[in-house]
C-alpha positions in Angstrom: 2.2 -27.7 8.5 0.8 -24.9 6.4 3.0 -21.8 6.6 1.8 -18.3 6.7 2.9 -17.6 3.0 0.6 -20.5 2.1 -2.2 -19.5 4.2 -1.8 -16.1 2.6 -1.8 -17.0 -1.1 -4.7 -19.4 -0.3 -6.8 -16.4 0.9 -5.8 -14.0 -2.7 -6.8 -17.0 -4.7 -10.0 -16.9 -3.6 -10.2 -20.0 -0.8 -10.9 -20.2 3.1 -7.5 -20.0 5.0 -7.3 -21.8 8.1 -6.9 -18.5 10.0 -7.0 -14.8 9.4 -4.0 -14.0 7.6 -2.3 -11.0 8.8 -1.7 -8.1 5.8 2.1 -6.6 6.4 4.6 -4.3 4.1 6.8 -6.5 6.0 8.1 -6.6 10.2 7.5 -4.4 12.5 10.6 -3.1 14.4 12.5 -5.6 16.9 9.5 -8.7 15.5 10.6 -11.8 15.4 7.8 -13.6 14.1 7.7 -14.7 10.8 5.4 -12.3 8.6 3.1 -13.4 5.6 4.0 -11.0 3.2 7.0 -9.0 2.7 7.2 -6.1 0.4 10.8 -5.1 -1.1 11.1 -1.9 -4.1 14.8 -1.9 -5.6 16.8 0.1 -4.2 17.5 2.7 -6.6 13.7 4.0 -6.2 13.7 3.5 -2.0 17.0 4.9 -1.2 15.0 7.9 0.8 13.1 5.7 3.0 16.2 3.8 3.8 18.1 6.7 4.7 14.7 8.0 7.2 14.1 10.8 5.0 16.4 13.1 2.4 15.6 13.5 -1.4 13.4 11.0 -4.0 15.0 9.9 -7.0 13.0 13.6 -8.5 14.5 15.6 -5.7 11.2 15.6 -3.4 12.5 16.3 0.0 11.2 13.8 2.6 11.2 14.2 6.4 9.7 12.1 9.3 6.6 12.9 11.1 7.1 11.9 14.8 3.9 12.3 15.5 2.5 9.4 13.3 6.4 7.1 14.2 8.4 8.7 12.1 6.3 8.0 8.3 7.9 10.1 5.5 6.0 12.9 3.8 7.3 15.3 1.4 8.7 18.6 2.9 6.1 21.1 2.4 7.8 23.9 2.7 9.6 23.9 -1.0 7.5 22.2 -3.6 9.5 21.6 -6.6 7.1 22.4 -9.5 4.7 25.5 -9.0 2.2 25.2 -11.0 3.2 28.8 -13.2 6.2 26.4 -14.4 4.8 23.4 -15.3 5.5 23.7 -18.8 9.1 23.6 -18.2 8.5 19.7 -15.7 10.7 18.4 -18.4 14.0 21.0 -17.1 12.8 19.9 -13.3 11.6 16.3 -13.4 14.5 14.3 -14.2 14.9 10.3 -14.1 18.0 8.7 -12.8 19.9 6.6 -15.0 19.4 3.1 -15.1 22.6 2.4 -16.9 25.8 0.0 -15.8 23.6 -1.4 -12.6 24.5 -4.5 -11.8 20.6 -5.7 -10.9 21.2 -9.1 -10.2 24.0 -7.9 -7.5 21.4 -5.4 -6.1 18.4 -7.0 -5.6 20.6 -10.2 -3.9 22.1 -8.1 -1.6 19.1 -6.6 -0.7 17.3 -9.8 -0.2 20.1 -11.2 1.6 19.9 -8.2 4.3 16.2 -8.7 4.8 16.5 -12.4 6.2 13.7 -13.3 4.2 13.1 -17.1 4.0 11.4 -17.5 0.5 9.8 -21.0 1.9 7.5 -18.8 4.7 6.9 -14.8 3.4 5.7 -14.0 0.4 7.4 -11.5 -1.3 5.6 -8.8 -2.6 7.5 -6.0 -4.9 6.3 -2.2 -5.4 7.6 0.5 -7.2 6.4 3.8 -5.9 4.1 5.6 -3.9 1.5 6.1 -6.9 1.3 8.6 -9.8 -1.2 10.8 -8.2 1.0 11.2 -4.7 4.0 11.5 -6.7 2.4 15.0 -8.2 1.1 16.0 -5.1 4.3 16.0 -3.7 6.0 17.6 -6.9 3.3 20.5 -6.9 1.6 20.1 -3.5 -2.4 19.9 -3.3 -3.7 23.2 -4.2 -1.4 23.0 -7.6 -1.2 19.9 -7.9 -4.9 19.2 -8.2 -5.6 22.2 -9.9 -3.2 21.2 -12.9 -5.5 18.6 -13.8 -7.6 20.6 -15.1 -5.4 24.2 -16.1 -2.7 22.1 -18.0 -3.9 18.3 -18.8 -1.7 17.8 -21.5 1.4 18.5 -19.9 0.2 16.3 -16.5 -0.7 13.4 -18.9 3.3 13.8 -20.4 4.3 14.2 -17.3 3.2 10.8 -15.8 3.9 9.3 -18.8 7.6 10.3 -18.4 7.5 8.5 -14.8 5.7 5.4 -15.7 8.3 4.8 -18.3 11.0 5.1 -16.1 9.1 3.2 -13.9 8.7 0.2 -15.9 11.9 0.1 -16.7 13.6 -0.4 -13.9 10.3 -3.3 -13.4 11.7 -4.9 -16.7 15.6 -5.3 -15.6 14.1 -6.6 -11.6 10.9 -8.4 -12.0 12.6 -12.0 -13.2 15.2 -11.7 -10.4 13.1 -10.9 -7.3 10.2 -13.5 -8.7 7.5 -11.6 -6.6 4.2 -13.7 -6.0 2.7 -10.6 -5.4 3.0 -7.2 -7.1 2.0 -4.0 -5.2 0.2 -1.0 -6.1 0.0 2.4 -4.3 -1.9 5.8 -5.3 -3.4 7.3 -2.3 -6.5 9.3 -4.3 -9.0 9.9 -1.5 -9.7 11.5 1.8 -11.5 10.2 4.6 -15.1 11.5 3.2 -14.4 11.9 -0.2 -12.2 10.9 -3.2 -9.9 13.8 -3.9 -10.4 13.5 -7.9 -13.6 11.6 -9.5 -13.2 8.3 -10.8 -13.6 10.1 -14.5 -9.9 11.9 -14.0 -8.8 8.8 -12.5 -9.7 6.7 -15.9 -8.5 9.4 -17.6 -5.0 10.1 -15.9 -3.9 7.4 -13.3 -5.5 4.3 -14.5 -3.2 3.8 -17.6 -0.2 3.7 -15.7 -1.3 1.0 -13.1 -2.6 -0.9 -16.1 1.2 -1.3 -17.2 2.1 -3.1 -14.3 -0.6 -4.6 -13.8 0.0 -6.1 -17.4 3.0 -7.7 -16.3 1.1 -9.3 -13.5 -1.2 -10.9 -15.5 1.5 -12.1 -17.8 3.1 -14.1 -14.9 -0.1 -14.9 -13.1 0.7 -13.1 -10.5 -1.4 -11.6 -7.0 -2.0 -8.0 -7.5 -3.0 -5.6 -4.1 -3.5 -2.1 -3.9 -3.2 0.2 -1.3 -5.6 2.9 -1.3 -6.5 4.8 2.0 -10.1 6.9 2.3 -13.1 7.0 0.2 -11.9 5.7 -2.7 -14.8 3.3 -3.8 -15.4 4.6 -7.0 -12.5 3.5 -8.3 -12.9 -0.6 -6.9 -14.6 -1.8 -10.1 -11.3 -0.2 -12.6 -9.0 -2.1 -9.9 -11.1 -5.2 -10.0 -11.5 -5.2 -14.3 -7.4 -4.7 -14.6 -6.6 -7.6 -12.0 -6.7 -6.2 -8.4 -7.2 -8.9 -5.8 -6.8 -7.6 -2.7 -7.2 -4.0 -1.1 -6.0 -2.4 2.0 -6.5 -0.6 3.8 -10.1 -0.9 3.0 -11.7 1.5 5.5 -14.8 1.9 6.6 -15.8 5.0 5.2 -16.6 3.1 2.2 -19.5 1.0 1.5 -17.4 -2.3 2.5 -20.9 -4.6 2.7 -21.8 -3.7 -0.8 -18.1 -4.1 -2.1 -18.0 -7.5 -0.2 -21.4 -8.4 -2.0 -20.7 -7.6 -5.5 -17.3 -8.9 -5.1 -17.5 -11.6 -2.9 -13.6 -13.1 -2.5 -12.1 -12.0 -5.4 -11.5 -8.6 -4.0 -9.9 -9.6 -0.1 -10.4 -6.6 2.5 -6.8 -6.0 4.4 -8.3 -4.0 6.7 -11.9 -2.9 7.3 -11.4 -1.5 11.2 -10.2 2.1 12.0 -8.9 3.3 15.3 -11.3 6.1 15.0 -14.5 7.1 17.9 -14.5 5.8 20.7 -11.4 3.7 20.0 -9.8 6.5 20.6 -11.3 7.9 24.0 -8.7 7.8 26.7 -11.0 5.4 28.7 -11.7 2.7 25.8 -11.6 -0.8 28.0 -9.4 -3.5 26.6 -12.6 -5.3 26.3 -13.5 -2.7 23.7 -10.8 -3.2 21.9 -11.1 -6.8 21.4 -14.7 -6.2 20.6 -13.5 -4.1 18.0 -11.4 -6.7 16.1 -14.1 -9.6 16.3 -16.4 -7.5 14.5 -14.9 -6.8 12.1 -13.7 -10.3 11.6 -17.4 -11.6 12.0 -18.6 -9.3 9.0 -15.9 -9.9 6.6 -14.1 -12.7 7.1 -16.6 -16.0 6.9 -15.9 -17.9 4.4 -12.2 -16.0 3.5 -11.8 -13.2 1.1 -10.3 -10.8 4.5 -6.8 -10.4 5.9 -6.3 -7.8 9.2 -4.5 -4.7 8.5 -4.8 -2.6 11.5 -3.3 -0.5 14.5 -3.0 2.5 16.9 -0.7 5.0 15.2 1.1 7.1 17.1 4.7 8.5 18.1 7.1 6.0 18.8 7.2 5.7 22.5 3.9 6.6 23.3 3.2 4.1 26.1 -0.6 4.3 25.9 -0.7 3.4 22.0 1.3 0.7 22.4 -0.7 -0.9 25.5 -3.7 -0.6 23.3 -1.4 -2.2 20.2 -0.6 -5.3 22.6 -4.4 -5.6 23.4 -5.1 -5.6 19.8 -2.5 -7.9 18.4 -3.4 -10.2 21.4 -6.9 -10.3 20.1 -6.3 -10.3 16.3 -3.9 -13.6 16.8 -5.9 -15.6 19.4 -9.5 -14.7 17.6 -8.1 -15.2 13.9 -6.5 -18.0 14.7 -9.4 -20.3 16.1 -12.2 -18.1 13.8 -12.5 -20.6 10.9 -12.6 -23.4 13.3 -16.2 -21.7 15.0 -17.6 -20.1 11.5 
């Protein structure tokens, strides 16, 4: 019986599944069911999201958002490198030490709390949140996005510095986790726009997913990337370094003529929003299940698609999760007979 790892991995190389795979970072809280994909970061990096919040390993402050159940953002109250004082990052910006960690002792223990049963999730393994969110939430926006441009050499030392670090710990984990999948993250765009041009993304982000991304291809690995908003513009970089599948994929970009030009060898996680009319307090159940088999009838035939989708909202809110239940209901009963009737 084909397992959902398998029917997973069969969609990233390119095949037909036998059903819609389901994209996850991993369970939700209190499932049960066994996930596809689970995605793990040692521990030394993830301590703050283990803990619900508290300092990064730069001393970003992180605290929950109840509003959206709890997700982390940086405090933004204190950012921790004005832009007047980015010349001195060096004094401010400080990696942990890597030294004396028993890695092999880390990443089993964390594996071992997870559950994780190798022979039906795929394991998936990140490092960070991306370059460009990590200086947003060093410098905050306005700074942040202005120092591209008012001090480029420093920002270009600057990420340099991280991605070293970065690697690093990559280098001492990789060969004990044995990922099938490695993970990107750099959230660069907004809803209706991209908040820097695909030129400054070449220029300044690009090199340091290529590192990674060079390991990937070394162990012929699946590489995704997560990339909310309009971010478009920088697909065909993703695609050229060894990107294979993108979420969330929304549909404020041109998804057809992505899908087109890339047929399966970029897969869609995602490609619905709970945006319009979605969101009215009246939408009918009905709508909601209309919702998921359209976008399942424009991107899924023939593979190259994977849901990634949901109502989020403040844990507890009793409306939300009715709609979630309708959803899921609909995602699982429609994916799961769709390759059968297309």
């Amino acid at each position: 019986m084909l397992t959902e790892k398998e029917n997973y991995l069969m969609t990233l190389r390119g095949e037909q599944p036998e059903w819609v795979p389901q994209f996850t970072f991993g369970p939700a809280p209190g499932q049960t069911t066994t996930v596809a994909v689970h995605m793990f970061e040692p521990p030394i990096i993830n301590q703050h999201r283990e803990n619900g919040g508290g300092p990064d390993i730069w001393g970003v402050n992180y605290v929950a958002t109840e509003s959206t159940g709890n997700a982390l953002i940086p405090d933004n109250s204190s950012f921790i490198l004005p832009l007047d004082n980015i010349a001195k990052w060096r004094d401010v910006i400080k990696a942990p030490s890597i030294e004396g960690i028993d890695w092999e002792s880390m990443v089993t223990k964390q594996l071992d709390k997870s559950g994780i049963d190798r022979t039906q999730t795929a394991l998936a393994l990140n490092l960070h949140m991306g370059y460009f969110q990590n200086l947003m939430s060093f410098m905050g926006f306005e700074d942040g996005l202005l120092s591209f441009y008012e001090e480029p050499d420093e920002i270009k030392e600057l990420l340099e510095y991280m991605s070293e670090f970065y690697m690093a710990v990559a280098d001492k984990v990789l060969d004990i986790y044995k990922p099938e999948i490695l993970t990107f993250m750099d959230d660069t765009a907004a809803w209706a726009n991209p908040f820097i041009s695909a030129d400054m993304y070449r220029e300044f982000i690009l090199p340091h997913h290529e590192k990674w991304a060079k390991r990937g291809r070394e162990r012929g690995l699946h590489m995704t990337m997560h990339n909310c908003g309009k971010c478009e513009s920088v697909i065909p970089m993703l695609v050229d370094i060894g990107i294979n599948l993108w979420d969330p994929a929304q549909t404020c970009n041109d998804l057809k003529g992505i899908k087109e030009k890339y047929g399966n060898k970029l897969v869609f996680a995602g490609a619905w929003d709970a945006r319009d009319r979605l969101l009215e307090p009246d939408v009918t159940d009905e709508e909601i299940r209309q919702s998921v088999r359209d976008s399942m009838d424009t991107y899924a035939v023939g593979g190259g698609y994977c849901w990634n989708g949901a109502f989020l909202t403040a844990i507890g809110d009793a409306e939300s999760q009715r709609k979630n239940d309708v959803l899921m209901d609909e995602v699982v009963r429609y994916g799961h007979s769709f390759y059968k009737t297309h």
